[in-house]
GUZA-245257 format. One record per residue (C-alpha): residue number from 1; residue in three letters; y, x, z. Coordinates in steps of 0.05 Angstrom, whole numbers, plus 32768, in hexadecimal, padded with zeros to 4 digits. Layout:
// residues N
{seq:NUM, type:ALA, v:Y, u:X, w:Z} .
...
//
This chain:
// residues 78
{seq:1, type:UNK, v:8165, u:802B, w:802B} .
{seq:2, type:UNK, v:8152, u:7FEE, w:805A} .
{seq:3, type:UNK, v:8107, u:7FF1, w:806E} .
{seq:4, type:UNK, v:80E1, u:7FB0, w:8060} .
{seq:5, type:UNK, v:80B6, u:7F91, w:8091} .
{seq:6, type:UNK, v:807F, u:7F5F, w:8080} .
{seq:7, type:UNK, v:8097, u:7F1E, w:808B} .
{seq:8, type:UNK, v:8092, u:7EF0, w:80B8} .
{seq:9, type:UNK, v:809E, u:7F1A, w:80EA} .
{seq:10, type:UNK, v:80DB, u:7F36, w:80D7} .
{seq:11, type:UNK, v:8115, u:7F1E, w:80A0} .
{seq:12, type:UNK, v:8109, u:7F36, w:8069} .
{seq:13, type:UNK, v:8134, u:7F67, w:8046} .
{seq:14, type:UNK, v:814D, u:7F77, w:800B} .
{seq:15, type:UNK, v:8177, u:7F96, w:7FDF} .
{seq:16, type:UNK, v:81A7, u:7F76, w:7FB1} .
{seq:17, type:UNK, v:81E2, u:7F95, w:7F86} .
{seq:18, type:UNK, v:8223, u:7F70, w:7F96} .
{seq:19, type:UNK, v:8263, u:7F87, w:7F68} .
{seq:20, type:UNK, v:8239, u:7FC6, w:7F62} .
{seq:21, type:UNK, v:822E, u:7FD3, w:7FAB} .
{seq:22, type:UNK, v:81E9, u:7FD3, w:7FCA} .
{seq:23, type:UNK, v:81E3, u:7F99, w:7FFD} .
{seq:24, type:UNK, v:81AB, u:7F8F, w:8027} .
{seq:25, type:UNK, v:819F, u:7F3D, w:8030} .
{seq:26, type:UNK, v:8161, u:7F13, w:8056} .
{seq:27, type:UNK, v:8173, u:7EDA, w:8028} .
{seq:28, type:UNK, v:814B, u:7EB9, w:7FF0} .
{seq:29, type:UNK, v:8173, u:7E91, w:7FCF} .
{seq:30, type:UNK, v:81BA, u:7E9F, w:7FAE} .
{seq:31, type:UNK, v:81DD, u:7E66, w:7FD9} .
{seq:32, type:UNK, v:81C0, u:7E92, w:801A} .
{seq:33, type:UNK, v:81DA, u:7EC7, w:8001} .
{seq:34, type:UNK, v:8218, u:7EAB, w:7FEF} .
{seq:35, type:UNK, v:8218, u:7E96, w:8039} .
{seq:36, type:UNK, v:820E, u:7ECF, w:8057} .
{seq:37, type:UNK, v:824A, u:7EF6, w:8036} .
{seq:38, type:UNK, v:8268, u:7EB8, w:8059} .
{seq:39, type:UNK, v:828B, u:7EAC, w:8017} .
{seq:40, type:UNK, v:82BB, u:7E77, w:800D} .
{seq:41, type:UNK, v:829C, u:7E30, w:7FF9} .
{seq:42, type:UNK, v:82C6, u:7E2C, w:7FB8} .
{seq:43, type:UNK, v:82E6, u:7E52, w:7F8A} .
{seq:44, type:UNK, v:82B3, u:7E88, w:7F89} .
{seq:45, type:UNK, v:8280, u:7E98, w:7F46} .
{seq:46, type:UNK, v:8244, u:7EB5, w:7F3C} .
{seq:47, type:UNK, v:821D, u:7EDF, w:7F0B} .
{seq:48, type:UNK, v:81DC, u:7F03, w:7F12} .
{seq:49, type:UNK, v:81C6, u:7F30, w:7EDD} .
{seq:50, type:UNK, v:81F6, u:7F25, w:7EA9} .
{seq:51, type:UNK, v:81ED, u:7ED9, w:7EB8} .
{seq:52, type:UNK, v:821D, u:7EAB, w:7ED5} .
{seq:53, type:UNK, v:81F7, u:7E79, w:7F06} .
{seq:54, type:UNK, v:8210, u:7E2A, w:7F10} .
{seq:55, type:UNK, v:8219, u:7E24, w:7F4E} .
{seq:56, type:UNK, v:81FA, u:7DE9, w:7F4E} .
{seq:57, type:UNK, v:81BB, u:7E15, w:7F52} .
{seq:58, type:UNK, v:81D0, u:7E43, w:7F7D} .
{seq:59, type:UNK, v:8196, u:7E2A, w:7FB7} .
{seq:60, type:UNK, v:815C, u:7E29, w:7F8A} .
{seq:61, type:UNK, v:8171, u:7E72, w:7F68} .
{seq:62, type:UNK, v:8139, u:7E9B, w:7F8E} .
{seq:63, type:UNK, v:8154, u:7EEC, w:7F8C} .
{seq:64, type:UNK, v:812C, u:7F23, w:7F8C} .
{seq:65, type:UNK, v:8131, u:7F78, w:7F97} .
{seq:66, type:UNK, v:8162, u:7F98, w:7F71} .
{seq:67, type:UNK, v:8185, u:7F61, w:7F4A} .
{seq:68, type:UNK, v:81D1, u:7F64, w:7F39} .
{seq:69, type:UNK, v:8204, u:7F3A, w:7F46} .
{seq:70, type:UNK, v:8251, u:7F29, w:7F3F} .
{seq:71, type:UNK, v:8273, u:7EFF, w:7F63} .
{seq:72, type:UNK, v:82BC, u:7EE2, w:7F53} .
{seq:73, type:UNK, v:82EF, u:7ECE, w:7F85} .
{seq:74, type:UNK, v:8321, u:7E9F, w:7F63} .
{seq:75, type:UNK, v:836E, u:7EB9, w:7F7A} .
{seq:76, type:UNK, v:83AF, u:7E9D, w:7F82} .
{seq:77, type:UNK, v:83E7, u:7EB3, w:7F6C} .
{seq:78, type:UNK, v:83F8, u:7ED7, w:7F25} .
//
């Protein structure tokens, strides 16, 4: 389990479920995020909490401890 600092000092950590894996992430927002699991700019879907999110708000979508998420990587190919 990641410790958690007070901020500003330090990021701040959390701990979000990805595809049903524990990920610890400094990010705020669901486009950070989405940036720092340096995923690809297109193709790629997200759902949080049963939810799918537009990613057209992706960089107001503020996370928070514990939440769960799926992301979809679109494929090629058949």
């Amino acid at each position: 389990m990641a410790s958690v600092f007070a901020c500003p000092k330090y990021k701040c950590i959390m701990i979000v479920n990805v595809n049903n894996k524990a990920v610890e992430t400094s990010a705020s927002t669901l486009s950070q995020l989405v940036e720092e699991l340096h995923l690809p700019e297109n193709g790629v879907a997200v759902g949080v909490d049963n939810r799918m999110v537009p990613r057209a708000t992706w960089h107001e979508y503020q996370l928070s401890e514990g939440m769960n998420l799926v992301i979809i990587k679109a494929a090629c190919g058949g």
